[in-house]
C-alpha positions in Angstrom: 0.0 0.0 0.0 1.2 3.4 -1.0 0.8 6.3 1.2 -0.2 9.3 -0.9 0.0 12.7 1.3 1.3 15.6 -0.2 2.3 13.4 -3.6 2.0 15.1 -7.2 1.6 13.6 -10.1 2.6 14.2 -13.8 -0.2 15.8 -16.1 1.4 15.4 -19.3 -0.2 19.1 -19.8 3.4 20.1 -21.9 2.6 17.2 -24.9 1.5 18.4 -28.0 -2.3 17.6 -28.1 -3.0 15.8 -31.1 -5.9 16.8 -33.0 -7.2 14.3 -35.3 -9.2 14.9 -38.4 -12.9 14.7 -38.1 -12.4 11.2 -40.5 -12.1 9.5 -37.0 -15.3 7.9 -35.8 -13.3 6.9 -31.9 -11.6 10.0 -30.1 -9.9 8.8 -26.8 -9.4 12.0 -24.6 -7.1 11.8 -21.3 -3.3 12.6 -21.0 -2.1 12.9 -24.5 -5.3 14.9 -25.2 -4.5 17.9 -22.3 -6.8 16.2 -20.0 -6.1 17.8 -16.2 -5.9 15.4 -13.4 -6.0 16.3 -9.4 -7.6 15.1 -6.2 -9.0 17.8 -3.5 -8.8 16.5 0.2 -11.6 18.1 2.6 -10.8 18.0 6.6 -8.0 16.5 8.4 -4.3 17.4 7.2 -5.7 19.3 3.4 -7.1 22.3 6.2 -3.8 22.6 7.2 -2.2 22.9 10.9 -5.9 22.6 12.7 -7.0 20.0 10.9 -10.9 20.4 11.0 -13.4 18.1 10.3 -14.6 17.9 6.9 -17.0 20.6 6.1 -18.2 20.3 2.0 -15.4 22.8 1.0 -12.3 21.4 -0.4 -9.2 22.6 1.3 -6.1 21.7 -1.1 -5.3 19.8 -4.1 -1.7 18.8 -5.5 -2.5 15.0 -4.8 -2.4 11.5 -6.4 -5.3 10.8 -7.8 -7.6 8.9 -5.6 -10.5 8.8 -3.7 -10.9 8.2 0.3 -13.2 8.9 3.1 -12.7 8.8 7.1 -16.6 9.3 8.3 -16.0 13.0 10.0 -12.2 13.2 9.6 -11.1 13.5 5.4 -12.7 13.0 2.2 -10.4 13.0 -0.9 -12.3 13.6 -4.6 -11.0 12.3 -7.7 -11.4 15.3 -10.4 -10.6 14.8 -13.9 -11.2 17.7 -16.8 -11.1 16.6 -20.5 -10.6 19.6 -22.9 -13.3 19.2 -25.9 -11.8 21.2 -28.5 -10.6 17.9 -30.4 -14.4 17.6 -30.6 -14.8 20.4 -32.8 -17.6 20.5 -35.4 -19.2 17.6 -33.8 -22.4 17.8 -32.5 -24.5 16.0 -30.3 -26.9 14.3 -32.6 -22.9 13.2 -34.0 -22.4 11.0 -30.8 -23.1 7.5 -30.4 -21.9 6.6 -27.4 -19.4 8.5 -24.7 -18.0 6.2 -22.0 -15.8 7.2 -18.9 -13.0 4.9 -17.9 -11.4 4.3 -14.4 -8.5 2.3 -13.4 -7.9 1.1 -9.9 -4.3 0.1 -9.5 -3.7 0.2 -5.7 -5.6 0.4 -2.7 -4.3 3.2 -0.2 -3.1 2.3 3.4 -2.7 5.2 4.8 -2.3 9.0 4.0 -0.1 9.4 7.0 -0.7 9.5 11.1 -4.6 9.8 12.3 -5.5 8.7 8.8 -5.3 4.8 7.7 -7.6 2.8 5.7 -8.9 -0.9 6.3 -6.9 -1.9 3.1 -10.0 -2.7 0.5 -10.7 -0.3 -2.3 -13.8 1.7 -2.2 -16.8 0.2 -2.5 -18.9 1.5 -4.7 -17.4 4.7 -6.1 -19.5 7.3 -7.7 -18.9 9.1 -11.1 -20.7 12.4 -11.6 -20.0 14.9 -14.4 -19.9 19.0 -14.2 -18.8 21.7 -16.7 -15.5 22.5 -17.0 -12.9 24.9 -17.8 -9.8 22.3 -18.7 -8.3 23.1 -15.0 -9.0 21.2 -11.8 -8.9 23.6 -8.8 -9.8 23.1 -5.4 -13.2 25.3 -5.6 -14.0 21.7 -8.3 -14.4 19.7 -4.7 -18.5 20.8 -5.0 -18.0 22.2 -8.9 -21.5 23.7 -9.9 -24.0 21.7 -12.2 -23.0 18.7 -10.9 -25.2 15.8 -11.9 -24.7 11.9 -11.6 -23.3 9.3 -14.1 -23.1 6.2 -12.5 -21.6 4.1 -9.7 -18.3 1.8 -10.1 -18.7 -1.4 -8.0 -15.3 -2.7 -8.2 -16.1 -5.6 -5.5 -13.4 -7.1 -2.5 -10.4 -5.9 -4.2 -7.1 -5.5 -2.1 -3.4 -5.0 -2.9 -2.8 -8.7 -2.8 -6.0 -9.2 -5.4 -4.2 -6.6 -7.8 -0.8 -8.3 -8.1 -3.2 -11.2 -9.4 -5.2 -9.4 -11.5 -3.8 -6.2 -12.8 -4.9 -2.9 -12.6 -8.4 -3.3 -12.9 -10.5 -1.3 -15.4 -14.6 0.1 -15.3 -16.8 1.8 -17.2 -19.4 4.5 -16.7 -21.8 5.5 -19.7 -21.8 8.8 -19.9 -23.5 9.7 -23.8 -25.8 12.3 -22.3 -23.9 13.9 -20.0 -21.7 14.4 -22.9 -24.1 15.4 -25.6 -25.1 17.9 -23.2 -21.8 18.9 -22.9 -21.7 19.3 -26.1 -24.9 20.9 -26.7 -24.0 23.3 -24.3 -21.1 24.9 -25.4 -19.0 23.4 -22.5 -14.7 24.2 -22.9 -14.1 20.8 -21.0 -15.7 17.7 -20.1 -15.6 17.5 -16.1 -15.5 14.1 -13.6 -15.9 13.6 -10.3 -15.3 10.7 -8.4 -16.0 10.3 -4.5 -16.9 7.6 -2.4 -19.2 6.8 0.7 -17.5 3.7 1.8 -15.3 4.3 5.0 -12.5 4.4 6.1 -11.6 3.2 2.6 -8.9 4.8 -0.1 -8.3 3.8 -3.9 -5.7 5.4 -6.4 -6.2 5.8 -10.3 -3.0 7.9 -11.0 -1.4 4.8 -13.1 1.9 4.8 -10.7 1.0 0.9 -9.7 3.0 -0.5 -6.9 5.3 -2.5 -8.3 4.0 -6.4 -9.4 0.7 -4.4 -10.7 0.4 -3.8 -14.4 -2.1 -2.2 -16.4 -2.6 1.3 -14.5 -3.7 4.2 -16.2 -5.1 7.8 -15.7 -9.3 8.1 -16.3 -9.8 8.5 -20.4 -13.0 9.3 -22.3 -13.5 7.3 -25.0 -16.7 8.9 -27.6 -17.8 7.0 -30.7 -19.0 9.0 -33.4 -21.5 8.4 -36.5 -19.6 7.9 -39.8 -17.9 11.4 -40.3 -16.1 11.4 -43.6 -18.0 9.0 -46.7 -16.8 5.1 -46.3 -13.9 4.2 -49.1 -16.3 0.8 -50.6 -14.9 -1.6 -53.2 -16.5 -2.2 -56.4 -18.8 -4.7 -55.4 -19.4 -3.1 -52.3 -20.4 -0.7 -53.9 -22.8 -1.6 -56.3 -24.4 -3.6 -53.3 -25.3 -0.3 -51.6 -26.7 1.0 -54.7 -28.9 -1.9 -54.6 -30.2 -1.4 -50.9 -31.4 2.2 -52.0 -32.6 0.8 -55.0 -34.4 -1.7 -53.2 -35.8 0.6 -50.5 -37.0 2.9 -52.6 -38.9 0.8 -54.6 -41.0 -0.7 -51.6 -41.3 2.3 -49.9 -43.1 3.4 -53.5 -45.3 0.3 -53.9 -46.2 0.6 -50.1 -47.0 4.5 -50.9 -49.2 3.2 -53.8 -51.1 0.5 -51.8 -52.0 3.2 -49.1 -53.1 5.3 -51.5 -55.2 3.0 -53.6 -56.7 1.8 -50.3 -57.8 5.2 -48.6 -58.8 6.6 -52.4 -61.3 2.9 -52.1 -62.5 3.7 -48.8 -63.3 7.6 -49.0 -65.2 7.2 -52.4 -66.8 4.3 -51.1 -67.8 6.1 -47.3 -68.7 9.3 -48.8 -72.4 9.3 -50.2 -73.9 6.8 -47.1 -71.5 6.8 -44.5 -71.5 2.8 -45.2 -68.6 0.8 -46.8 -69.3 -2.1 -49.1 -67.5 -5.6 -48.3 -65.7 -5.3 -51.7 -63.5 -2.5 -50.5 -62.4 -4.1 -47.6 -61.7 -6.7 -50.0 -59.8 -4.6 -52.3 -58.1 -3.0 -49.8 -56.1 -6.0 -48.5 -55.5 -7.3 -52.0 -53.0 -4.4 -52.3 -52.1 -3.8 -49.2 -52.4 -6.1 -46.5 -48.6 -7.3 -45.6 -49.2 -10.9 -43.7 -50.7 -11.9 -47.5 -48.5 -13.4 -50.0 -50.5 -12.4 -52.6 -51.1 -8.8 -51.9 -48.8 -6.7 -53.7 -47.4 -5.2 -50.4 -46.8 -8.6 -49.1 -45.2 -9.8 -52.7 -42.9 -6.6 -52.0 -41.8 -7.5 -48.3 -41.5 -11.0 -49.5 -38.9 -10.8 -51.9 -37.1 -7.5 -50.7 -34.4 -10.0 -48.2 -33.6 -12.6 -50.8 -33.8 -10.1 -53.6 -30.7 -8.1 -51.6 -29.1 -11.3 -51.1 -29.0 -11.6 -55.0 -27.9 -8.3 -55.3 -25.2 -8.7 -52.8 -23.3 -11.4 -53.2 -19.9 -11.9 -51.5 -20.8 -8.6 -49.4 -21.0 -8.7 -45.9 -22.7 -6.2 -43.8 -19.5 -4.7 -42.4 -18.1 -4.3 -45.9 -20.8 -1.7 -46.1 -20.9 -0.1 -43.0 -23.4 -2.4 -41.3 -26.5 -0.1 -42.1 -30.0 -0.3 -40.0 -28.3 -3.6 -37.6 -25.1 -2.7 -36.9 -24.7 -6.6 -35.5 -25.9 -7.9 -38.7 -23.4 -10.6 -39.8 -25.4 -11.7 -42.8 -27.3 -9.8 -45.4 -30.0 -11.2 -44.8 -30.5 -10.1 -41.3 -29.3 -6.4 -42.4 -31.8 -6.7 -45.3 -35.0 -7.1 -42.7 -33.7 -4.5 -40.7 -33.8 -2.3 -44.1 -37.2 -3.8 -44.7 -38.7 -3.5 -41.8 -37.2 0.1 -41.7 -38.5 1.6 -45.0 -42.2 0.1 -43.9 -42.4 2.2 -40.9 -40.9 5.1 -42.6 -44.0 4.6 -45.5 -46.0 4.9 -42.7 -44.8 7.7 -40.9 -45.0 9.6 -43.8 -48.7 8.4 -44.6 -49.8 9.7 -40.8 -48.6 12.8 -42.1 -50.5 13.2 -45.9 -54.0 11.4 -44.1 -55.3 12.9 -41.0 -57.5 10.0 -41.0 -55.3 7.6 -42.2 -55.5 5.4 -38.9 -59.5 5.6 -39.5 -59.3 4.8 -42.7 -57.1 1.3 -41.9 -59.6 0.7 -39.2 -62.9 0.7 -41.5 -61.5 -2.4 -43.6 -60.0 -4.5 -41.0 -55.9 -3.4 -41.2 -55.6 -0.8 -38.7 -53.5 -3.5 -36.2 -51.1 -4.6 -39.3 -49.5 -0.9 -39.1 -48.5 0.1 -36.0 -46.8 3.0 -37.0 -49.9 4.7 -38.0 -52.4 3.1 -35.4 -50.4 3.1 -32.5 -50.4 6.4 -30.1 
């Protein structure tokens, strides 16, 4: 066990910060990024020569970075800041997925007389996320607009656990915290991480005791959509073409069968309020989609193996993976697609046919599309 008072610790701030193109669809913020790294101590030794208990208010930084907590005696925050300018020009609506990473390489014995641990890691460890200027201070102890991200439960871990395992690594989703970021205008990405469980301390500043590999400051890793137009091979290629294609033309037919239908029905409902039986009839013969033999169900019939036609020696990946991005076969991507340019029809129907769920009702189809009957 390490004891941490009064330690420092290396930022990194003088690298160069890389700043990749927006091509990349993974940016990985932390060290070689500018991120800015410090833990601020409340009570006991960080008030200085009286030692108070802790009061909310952080009292000095200039530590390791770790979090601890004597119940009435010291609490020791975790702050990380992650600049966002290598996110510029990407929005919110650009991220997929933003996830915070913490490594625990050591649990802390002691931070010096009056002030030892019972030598497990904390247990759990809260992450919570604030705006930030790119510089941990010590006001950053209680930062403003903080809000929650998630807990780490790392579990009976203990020095002699980590020379077995490694440094040990967890994750914390934080996508909307980020897009709001984002959204926002924010100058840096902030994290704060604290714990409740006492008297417990547990480092993340990557300067594992020795036998303990693996440790590493926090990073933020964010996934992106596709920024930049994929490079495609020929066939590749010519199999996208054919999933527009393809989409296009059943989105049309489907168009065309809810059109023929409703033009049926309010011709038919007009002069008496009553609808003849041959209209419902004529109604599913174009456009109810569980029958084979209605020209909407023709269309959704063939649309998966006519792709797989179209397609061949093409994976999904070799396309981007469009609609199921776990699709390993065409023909799972190709009823995603399917399925996809059916509800967009009908989204689009909802919108030219105030009545359109009415309409669906009066000849028995309103259950068969739930993207126009469905609240």
């Amino acid at each position: 066990m390490k004891s941490i008072s009064r330690l420092t610790i290396g930022l990194l701030a003088g690298l160069a910060i890389a700043a990749p193109a927006l091509r990349a669809e993974t940016f990985v913020l932390g060290p070689a990024t500018g991120a800015d790294y410090d833990a601020v101590g409340d009570g006991w030794f960080f008030a200085g020569p009286t030692q108070p208990p802790p009061d909310g208010v952080g009292d000095s930084g200039n530590q390791a970075l770790a979090v601890g907590l004597i119940s009435g005696v010291l609490e020791l925050r975790a702050l990380s800041e992650f600049p966002l300018a290598t996110l510029s020009g990407i929005t919110a609506s650009q991220i997929v997925s933003a996830t915070v990473t913490v490594t625990i390489d050591d649990v802390v014995g002691s931070f010096g007389p009056g002030a030892t641990f019972d030598g497990t890691a904390s247990d759990p460890i809260a992450a919570y996320h604030y705006p930030a200027d790119g510089t941990v201070t010590v006001a950053d102890f209680s930062p403003a607009g903080l809000g929650p991200l998630g807990l780490v439960n790392p579990g009976l871990v203990t020095d002699a656990s980590l020379a077995v395992s490694g440094a040990l690594p967890f994750s914390v989703d934080a996508t909307n915290a980020l897009k709001a970021a984002l959204t926002n205008d924010d100058t840096a990405f902030g994290l704060l991480l604290g714990t409740t469980d006492s008297p417990t301390a547990t480092s993340f500043d990557d300067l594992s005791p020795p036998g303990v590999a693996g440790g590493a400051l926090p990073t933020l890793t964010i996934v992106t959509i596709p920024l930049t137009p994929p490079v495609l091979s020929s066939d590749a290629q010519k199999c996208q073409a054919a999933v527009a294609k393809s989409g296009a033309k059943l989105v049309a037919t489907a168009h065309k069968s809810f059109s023929s239908c409703f033009g049926l029905v309010l011709k038919d409902f007009a002069p008496d309020e009553v609808l003849s039986s041959t209209t419902a009839t004529k109604c599913a013969s174009g456009l109810a989609p569980a029958d084979p033999t209605s020209k909407l169900g023709k269309a959704l019939a063939r649309f998966v193996s006519d792709l797989e036609k179209k397609c061949p020696g093409v994976t999904p990946a070799d396309i981007g993976s469009p609609c199921n991005p776990s699709a390993t076969t065409i023909a799972q991507m190709a009823t995603c697609i399917r399925d996809a340019n059916l509800a967009s029809a009908e989204v689009q129907v909802s919108a030219q046919y105030a009545a359109a769920c009415a309409q669906l009702g009066a000849v028995g189809l309103d259950t068969a599309f739930p993207g126009i009957c469905t609240p």
